[in-house]
ZALOSE-55020 format. One record per atom (N, C-alpha, C): x, y, z. Coordinates in steps of 0.001 Angstrom, whole numbers, plus 500000, padded with zeros to 6 digits. Last residue first. Example, Ala and Ser with C-alpha at 12.3 -4.5 7.8 and 13.67 -1.06 7.14 Angstrom:
512850497750507080
513670498940507140
512900500030507870
513190494310507800
512300495500507800
513200496700507800
//
This chain:
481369550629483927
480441551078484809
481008551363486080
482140551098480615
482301550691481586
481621551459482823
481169550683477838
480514549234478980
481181549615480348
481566552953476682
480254552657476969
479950551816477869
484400552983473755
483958553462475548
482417553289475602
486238552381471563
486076551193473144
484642552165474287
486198553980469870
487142554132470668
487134553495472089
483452553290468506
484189553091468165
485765553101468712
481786554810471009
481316553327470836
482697552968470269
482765557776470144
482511556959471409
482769555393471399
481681557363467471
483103557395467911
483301557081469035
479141557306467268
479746556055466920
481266556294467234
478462560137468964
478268558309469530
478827557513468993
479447561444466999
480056561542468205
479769560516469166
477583561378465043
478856560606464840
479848560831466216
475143562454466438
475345560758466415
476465560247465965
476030564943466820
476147564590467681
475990562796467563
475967565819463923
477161566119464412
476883565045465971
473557565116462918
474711564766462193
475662564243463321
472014567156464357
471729565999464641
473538564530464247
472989569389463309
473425569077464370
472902567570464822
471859568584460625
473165568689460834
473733568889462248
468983568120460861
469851567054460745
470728567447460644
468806571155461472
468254570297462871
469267568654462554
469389571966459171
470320572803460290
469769571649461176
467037571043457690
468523570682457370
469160571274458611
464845572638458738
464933571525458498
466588571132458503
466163575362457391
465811575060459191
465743573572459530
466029575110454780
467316575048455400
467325575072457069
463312574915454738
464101573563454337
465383573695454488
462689577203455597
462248576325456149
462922574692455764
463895578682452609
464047579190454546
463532577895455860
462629577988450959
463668577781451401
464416577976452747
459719579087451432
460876577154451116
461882577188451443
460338581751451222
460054580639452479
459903579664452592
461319582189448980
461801582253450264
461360581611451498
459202581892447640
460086580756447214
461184581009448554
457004582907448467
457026581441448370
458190581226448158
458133585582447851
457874585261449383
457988583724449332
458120585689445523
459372585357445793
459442585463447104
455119585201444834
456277584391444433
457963584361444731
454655587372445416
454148586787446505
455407585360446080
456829590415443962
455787589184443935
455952588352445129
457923593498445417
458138592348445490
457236591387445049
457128596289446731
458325595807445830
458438594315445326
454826596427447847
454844596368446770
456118596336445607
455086596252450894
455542597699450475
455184597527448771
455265593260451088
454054594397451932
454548596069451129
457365592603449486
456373592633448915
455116593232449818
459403593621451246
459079593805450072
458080594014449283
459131592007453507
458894593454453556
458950593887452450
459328589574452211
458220590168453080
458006591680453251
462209589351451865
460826589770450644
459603589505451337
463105589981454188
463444591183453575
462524590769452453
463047587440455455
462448588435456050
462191589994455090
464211585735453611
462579585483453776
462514586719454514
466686586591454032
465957586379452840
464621586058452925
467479586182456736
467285587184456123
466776587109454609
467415583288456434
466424583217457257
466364585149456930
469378582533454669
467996582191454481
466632582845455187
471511582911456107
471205583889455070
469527583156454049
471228581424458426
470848582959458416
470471583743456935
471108579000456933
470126578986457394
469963580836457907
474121579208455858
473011579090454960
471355579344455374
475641579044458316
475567580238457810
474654580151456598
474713576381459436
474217577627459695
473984578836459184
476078574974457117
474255575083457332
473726576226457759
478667575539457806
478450575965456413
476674576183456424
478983574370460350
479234575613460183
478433576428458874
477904571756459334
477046572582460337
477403573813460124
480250571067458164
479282570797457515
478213571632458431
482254571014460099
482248571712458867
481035571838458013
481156568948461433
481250570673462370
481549571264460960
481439566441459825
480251567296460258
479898568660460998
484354566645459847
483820567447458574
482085567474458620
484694565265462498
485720567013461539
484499567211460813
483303563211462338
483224564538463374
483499565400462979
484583561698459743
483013562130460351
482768562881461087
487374561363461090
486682561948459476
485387562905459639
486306560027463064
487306561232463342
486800561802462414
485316556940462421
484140558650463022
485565559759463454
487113556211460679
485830557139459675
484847557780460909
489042555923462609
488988556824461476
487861557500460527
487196553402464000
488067555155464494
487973555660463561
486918551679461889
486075552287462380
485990553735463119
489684551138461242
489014551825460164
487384552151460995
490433550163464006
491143551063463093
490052551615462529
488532547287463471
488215548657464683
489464550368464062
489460546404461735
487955546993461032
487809547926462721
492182545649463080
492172546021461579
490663546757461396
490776543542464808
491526544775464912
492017545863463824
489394542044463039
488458542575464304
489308543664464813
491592540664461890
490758541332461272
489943542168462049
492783539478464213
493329540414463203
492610541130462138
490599537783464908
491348538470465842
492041540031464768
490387536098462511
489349536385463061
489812538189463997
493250534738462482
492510535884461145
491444536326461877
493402533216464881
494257534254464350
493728535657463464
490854531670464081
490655532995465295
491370533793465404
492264530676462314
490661531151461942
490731532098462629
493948528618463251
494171529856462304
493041530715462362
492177527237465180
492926528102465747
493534529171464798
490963525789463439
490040526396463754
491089527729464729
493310524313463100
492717525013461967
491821526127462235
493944522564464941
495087524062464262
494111524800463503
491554521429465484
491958522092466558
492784523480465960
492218519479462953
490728520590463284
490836521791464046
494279518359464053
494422519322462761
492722519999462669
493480517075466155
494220517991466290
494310518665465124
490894515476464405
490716516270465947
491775517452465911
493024513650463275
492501514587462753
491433515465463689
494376512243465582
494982513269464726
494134514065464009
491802510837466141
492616511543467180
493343512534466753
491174509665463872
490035510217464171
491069511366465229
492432507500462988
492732508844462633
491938510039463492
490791505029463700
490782504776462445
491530507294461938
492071504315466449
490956505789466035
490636506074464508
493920502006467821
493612502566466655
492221503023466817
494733502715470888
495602502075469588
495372502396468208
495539504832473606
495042504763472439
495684503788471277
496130503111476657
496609503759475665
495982503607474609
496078503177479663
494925503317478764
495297503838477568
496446501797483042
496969503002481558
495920502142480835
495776501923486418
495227501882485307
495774502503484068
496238500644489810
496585501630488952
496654501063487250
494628500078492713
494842499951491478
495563501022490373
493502498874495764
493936499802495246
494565499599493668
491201498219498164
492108497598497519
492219498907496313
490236496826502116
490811497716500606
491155497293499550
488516496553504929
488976495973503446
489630497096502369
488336495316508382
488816496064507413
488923495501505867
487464493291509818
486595493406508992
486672494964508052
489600492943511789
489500492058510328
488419491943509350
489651494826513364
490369494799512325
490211494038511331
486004495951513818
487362495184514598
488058495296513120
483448497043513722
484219498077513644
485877497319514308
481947495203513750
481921495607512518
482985496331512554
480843492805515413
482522493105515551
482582493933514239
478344492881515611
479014493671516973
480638493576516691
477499491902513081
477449493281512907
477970494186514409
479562489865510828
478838490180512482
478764491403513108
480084490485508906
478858489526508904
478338488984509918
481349492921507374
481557492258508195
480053491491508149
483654495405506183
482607494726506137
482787493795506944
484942499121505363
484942497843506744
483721496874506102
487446500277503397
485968500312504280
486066499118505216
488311501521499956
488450501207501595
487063501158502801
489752501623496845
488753501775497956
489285501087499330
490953503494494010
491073502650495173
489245502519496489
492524504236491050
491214504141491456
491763502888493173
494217506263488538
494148505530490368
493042505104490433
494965506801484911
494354506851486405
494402505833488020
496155507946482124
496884507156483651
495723507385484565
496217507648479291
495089507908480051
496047507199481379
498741508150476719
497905507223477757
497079507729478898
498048510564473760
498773509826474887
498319509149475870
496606511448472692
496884510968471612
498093509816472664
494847513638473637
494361512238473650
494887511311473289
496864516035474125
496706515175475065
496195513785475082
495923517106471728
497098516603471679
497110515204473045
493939518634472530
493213517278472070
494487516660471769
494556520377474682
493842519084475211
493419517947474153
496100521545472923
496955520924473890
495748519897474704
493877523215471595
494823522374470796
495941521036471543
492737524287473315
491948523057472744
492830522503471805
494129526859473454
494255525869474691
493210524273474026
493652527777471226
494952527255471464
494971526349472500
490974528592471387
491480527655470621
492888527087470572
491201530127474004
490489529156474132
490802528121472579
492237532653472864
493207531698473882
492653530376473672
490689533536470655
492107532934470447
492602531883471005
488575534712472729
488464533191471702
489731532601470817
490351536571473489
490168535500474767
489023533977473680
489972537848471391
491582537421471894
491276536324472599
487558538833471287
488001537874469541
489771537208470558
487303540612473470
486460539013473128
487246538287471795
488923542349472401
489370541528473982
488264539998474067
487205543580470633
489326542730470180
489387542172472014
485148544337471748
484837543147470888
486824542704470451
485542546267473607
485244544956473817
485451543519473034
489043547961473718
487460547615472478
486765545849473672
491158547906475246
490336548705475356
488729548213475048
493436547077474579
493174546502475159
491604547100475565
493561547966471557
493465546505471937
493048546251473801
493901550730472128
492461550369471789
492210548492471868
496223551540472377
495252551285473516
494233550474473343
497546551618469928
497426550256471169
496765550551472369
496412554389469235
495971553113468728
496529551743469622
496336556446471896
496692556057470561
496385554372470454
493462559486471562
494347558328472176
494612557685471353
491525561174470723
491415560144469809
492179559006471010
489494563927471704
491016563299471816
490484561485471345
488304565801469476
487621564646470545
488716564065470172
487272569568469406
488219568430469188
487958567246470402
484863570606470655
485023570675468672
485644570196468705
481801568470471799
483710569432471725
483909569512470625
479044568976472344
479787568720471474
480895569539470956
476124568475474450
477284568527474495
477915568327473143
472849569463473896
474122568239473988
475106568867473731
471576571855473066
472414572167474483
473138570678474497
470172571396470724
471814572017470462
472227571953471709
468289569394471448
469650568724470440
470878569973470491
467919570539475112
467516570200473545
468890569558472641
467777568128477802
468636569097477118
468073568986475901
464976566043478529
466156566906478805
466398567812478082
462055564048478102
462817565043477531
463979565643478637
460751560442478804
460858561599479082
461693562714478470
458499559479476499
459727559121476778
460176560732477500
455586557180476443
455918558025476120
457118558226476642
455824553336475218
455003554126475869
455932555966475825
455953550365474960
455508551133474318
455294552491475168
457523548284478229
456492548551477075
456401549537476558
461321548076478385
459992548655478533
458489548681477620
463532548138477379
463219546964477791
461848547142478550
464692550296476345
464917550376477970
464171548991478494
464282549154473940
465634549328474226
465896549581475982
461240549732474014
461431548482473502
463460548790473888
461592552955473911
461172552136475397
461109550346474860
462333553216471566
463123553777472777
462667553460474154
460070552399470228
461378552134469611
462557551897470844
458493554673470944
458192553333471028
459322552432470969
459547557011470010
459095556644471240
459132555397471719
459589557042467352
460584556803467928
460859556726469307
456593556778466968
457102555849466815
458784555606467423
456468559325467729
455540558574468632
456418557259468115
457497561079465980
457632561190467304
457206559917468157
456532560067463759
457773559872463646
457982559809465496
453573561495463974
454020559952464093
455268559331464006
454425563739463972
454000563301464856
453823561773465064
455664564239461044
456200564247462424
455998563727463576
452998564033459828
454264563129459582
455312563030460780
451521565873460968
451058564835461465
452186563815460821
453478568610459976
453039567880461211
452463566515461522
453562568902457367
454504568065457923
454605567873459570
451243569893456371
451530568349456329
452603568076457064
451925572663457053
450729571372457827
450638570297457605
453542573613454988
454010573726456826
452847572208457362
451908573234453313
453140572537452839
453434572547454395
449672574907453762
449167573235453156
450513572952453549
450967577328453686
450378576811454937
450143575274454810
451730577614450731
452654577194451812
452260576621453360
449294577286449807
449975576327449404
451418576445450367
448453580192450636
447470578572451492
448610577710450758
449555581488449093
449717582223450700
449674580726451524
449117581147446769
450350580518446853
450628580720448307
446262582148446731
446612580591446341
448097580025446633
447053585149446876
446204583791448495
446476582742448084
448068585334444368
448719585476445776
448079584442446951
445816584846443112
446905584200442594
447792583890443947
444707587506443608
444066585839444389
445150584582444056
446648589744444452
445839589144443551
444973587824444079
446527593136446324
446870591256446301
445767590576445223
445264594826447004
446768595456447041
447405594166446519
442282595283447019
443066595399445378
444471595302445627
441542594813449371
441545596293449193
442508596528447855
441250592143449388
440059592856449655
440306594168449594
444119591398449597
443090591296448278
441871591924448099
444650592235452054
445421593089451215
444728592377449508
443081589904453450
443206591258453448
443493592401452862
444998587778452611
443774587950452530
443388589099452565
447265588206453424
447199588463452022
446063588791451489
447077587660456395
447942589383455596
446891589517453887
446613585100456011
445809586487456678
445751587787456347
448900584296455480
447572584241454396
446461585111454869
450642585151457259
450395585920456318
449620585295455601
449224583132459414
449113585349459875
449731585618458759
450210581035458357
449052581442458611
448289582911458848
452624581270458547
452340581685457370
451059581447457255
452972581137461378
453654582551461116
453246582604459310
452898578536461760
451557579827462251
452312581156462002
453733577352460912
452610577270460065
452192577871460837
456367577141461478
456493577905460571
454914577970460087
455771576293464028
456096578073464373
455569578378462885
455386573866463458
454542574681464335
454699576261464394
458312573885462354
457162573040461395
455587573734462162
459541573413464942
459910574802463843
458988574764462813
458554571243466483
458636572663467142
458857574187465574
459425569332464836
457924569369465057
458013570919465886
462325569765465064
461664569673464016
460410569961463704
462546569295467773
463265570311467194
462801570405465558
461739566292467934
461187567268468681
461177568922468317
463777565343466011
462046565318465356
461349566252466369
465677565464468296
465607566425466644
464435566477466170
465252564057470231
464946565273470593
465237565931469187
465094561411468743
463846562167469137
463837563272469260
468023561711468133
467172561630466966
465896562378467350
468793560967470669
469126561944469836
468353562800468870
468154559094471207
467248560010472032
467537561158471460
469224557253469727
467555557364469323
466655558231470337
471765557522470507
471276557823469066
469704558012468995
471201556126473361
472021557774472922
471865558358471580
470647553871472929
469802554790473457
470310556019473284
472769553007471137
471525552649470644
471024553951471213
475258553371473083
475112554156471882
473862553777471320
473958551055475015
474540552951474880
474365553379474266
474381549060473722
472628549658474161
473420550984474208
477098548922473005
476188548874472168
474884549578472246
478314548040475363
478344549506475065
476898549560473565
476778546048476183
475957546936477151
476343548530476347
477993544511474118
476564544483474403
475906545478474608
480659544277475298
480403544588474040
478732544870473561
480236542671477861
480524544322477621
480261545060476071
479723540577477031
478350541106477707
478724542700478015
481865539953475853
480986540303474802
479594540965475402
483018539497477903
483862540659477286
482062541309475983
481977537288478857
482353538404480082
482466540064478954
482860535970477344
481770535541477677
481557537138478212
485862535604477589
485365535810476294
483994536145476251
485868534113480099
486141535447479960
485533536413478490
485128531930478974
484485532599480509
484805534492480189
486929530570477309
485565531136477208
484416531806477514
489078530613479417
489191532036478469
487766531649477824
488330528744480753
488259530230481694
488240531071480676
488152526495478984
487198527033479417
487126528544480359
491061526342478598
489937526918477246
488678527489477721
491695526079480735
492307526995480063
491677527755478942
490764523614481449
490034524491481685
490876525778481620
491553521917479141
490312521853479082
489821523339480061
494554521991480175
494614523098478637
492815523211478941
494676520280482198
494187521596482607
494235522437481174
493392518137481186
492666518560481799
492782520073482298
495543517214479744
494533517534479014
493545518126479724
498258517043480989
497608518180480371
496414518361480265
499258514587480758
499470515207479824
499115516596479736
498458513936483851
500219513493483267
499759514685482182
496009513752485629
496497515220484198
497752514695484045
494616510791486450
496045511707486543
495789512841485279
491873510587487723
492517510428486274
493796511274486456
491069508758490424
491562510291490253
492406509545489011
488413507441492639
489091507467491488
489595508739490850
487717506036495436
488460507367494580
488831506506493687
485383504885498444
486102504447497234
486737506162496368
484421503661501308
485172504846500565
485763504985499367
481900501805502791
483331501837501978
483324503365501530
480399499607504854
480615501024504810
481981500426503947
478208496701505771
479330497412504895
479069498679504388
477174494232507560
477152495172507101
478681495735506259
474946490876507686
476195491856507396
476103493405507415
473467488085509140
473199489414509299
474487490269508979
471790485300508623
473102485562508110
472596487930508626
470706482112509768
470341483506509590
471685484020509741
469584478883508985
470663479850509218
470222481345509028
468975475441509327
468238476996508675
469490477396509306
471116472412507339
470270473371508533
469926474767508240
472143470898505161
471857472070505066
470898472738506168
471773468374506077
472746468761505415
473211470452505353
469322467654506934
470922467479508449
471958468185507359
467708470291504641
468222468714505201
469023468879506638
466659472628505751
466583472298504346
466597470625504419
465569475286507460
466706474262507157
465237472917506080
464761478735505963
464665477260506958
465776476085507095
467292481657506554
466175480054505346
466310479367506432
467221484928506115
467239484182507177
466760482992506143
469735487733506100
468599486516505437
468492485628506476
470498491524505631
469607490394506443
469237489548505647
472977493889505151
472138492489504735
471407491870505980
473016497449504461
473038496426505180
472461495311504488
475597499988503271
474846498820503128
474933497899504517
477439502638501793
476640501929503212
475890500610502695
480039504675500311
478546503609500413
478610503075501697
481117507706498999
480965506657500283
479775505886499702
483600508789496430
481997508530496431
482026507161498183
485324511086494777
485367510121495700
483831509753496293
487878511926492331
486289511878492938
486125510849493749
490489514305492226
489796513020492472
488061512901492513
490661516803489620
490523516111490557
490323515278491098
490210518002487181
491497517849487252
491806517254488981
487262518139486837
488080517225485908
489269517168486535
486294520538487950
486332519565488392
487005518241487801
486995522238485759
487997522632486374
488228521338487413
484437521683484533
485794521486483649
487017520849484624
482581522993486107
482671521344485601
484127520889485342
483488525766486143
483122524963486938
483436523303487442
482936526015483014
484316526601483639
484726525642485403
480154526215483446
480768525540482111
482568525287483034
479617528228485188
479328526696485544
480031525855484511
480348530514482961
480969530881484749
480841528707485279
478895530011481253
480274529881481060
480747529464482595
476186530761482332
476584529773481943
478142529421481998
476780533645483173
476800532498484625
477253530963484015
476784534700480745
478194534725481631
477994533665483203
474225533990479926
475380533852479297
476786533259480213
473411536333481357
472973534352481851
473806533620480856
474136538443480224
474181538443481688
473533536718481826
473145538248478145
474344538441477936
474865537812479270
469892539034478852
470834537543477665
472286537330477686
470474541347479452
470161540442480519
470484538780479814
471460542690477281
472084543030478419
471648541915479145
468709542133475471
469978541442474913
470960541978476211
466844543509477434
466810542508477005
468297541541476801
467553546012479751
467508545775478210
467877544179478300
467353546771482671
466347546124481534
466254545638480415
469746548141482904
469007547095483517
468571546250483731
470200549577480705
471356549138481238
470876547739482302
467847551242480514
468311549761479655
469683548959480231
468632552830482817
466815551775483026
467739550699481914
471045554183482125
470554553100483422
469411552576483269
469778555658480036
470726555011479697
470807553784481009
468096557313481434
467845556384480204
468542555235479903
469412558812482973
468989557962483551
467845556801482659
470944559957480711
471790559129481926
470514558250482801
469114561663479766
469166560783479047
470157559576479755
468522563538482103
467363562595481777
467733561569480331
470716564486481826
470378564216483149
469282563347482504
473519564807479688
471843565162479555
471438564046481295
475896564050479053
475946564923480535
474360565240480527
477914561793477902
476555562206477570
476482562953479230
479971561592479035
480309561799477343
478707562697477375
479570560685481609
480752561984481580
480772562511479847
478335558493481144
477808559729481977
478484560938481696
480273556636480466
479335556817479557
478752558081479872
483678557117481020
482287557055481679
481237557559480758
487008557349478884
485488558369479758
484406557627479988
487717556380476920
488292555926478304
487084556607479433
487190557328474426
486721555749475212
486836555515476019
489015559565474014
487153559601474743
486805558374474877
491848559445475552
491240558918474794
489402558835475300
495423560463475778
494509560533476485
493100560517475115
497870560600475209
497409559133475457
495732558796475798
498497562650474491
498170561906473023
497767560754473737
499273564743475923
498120564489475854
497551563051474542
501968565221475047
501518564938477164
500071564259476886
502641565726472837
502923564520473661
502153564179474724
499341567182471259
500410567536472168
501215565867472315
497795566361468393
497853566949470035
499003566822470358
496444566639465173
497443566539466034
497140567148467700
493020564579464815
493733566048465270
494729565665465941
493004561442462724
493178562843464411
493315563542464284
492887560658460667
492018561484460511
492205562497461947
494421557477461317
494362558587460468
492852559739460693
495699558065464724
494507557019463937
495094558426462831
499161556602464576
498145557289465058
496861557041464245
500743554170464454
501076554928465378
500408556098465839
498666551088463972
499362552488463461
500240553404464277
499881547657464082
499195548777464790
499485549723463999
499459544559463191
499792545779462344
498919547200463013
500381542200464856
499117542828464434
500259544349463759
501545538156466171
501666540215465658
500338540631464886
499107536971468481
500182536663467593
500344538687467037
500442536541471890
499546536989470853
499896537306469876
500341533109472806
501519534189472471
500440534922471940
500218529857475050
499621531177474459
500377532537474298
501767526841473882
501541527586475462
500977528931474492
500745523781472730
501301525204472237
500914525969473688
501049520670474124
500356522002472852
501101523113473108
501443519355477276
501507519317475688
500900520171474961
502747519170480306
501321519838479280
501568519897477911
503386518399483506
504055518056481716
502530518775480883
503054517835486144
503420519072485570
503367519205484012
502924515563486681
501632515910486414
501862517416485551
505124514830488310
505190514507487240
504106514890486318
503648514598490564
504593515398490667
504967515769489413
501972512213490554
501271513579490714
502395514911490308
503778510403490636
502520510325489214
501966512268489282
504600510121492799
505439510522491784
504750511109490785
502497509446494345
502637510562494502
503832511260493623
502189506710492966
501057508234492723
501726509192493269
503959505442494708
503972505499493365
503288506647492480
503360505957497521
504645507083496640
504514506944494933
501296504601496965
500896505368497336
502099506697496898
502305501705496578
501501501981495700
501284503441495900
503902501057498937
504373501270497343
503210501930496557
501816501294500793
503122502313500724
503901502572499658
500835498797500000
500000500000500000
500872501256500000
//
């Protein structure tokens, strides 16, 4: 029993050995800056809007506490979240693999038979038996712990994507409160503009009844009021629907959505520190999930290597039996017995090797997988840097189109009240004037949703 017992305890020592590939990350083609940044300083180049608190990007008080109800509630967040317990028990099991198991039994007997012949007299037989039995598969190769190598980094991988998730609802609810408060900013100027060309079909009206206006005029006075008034009840159902939309994301029934800051009081820096590109590996949810599915295929490469070698296990037991149940607990109704087991693979008609070339293969995959996922985060930075710059350029240019619109409708008004002017070049001013008000609402609108996908795009949203 003493032999047998150092013998395992060599077995155990020797347990150290692990076959497959140990984990490297493989090279990547970083930049040294994103294309499209604004140069900054040294001191400041490390510093990155992903790194900022979802709260601290978005500062609207009633859209922060938007952002917490889905954070909560949101559906695919809570899918994500039973996800990670799964893994978390997956990881569990695994880890139990690299241990003994050991199982107690009990038992009693009673018989009693008549007698039979002088040969066979009656007899009553009364036993009992308690045992302890283990069986422990040695890890000699590994295979058990690469199994929960794969499994912690699926754990983790698990972990990363329920971040990748939560930044996601972020930027969802941050875009579509966006949006609302624009259709809000929309339905507000669409109201002004049909009651300010309501008081001039009024005007016009009036000024026909004393010869100063043709009827030609009232016809084009009501075709702008017609044009302002349709685009209310379009609006209004835009409103209501993006309502709806926005409480299905807070994981909420249908229903109305509270207001904050208008679309121009959001926040929006004219320069949004970029930070530099190796941050972002460790940063992005989704390159820290595509890595930790790296690990997990490498580590499945060393557990299926492992099959290809002998299975060593122990198995023993111990206990007492006996068939007189007042001497149960004496020495000679001690019992044991102890064993040691190999198990070598002979023929798998391949099946074992080709397992491991599945294993490499699927492990290139996640290489390319990984490298590509870092590579399309790059080009995701860059096109919202691009996108930020040249939507403040693009706003600048609206605005100044929307004043000189908005003095152009005022001055052939006064025009044409004084008789300088056809009603026709009131109409056409005040198309235009209203469709560059329109446009000014989607250009700040512009400006603040590419400031979410940059956000989102520079890792930042999941962290809490």
């Amino acid at each position: 029993m003493k032999k047998l017992a150092l013998l395992a305890l060599s077995f155990v020592f020797l347990a150290g050995c692990m076959v497959g590939p140990n984990y490297h990350r493989p090279p990547v083609s970083v930049p040294p800056t994103y294309r499209g940044a604004a140069p900054v300083a040294p001191a400041v180049a490390a510093e990155s809007l992903g790194s900022e608190k979802w709260w601290q990007v978005f500062q609207d008080p009633v859209l922060v506490n938007l952002i917490h109800t889905a954070i909560a509630h949101n559906y695919d967040v809570r899918i994500a979240a039973t996800r990670i317990v799964e893994a978390q028990a997956s990881l569990g099991i695994t880890r139990g693999n690299q241990f003994p198991s050991a199982y107690l039994g009990a038992g009693l007997f009673s018989e009693q038979n008549p007698k039979i012949s002088k040969v066979f007299p009656a007899y009553e037989v009364n036993a009992g038996r308690l045992s302890l039995s283990a069986i422990w598969d040695l890890d000699f190769w590994g295979k058990y712990r690469r199994a929960t190598q794969a499994a912690q980094a699926q754990m983790l991988a698990t972990e990363w994507g329920q971040r990748a998730v939560i930044s996601s609802v972020v930027a969802s609810v941050a875009t579509a409160y966006f949006q609302l408060r624009a259709l809000d900013s929309q339905f507000a100027i669409a109201k002004e503009t049909l009651s300010t060309r309501q008081d001039s079909l009024k005007l016009t009206e009036v000024l026909e009844k004393h010869g100063s206006a043709s009827r030609l005029d009232v016809t084009q006075a009501q075709q702008l009021v017609d044009t302002a008034a349709e685009e209310i009840p379009d609006l209004e159902r835009s409103i209501e629907q993006q309502e709806n939309f926005l409480s299905i994301l807070l994981g909420e029934n249908p229903g109305p959505i509270p207001r904050g800051l208008s679309l121009v009081q959001q926040p929006a820096p004219p320069v949004v520190p970029a930070g530099l590109p190796s941050q972002l590996l460790e940063r992005r949810p989704d390159i820290r999930e595509a890595e930790d599915n790296l690990i997990t295929a490498n580590a499945q490469i060393g557990e299926l290597k492992a099959a290809l070698f002998p299975d060593i296990s122990l198995t023993g037991t111990g206990g007492l039996e006996s068939f007189a149940l007042n001497r149960f607990i004496s020495a000679p109704s001690e019992t044991w017995n102890a064993a040691i087991n190999v198990t070598q693979p002979v023929f798998e008609a391949g099946a074992l090797r080709a397992g491991v070339r599945l294993a490499q293969a699927q492990w290139k995959q996640m290489v390319l997988t990984y490298q590509q996922t870092i590579l399309n985060a790059f080009g995701q930075v860059s096109d919202a840097l691009v996108g930020y710059r040249k939507d403040q350029e693009f706003l600048r240019q609206q605005q100044s189109l929307t004043d000189a619109a908005r003095e152009t409708d005022r001055l052939s008004m006064v025009l044409y009240r004084h008789g300088g002017a056809s009603y026709l070049q009131v109409l056409t001013s005040e198309t235009n004037y209203f469709a560059a008000e329109l446009n000014l609402v989607q250009a700040q609108l512009n400006q603040r949703l590419e400031l979410v996908q940059l956000y989102q795009a520079l890792g930042g949203g999941w962290q809490q």
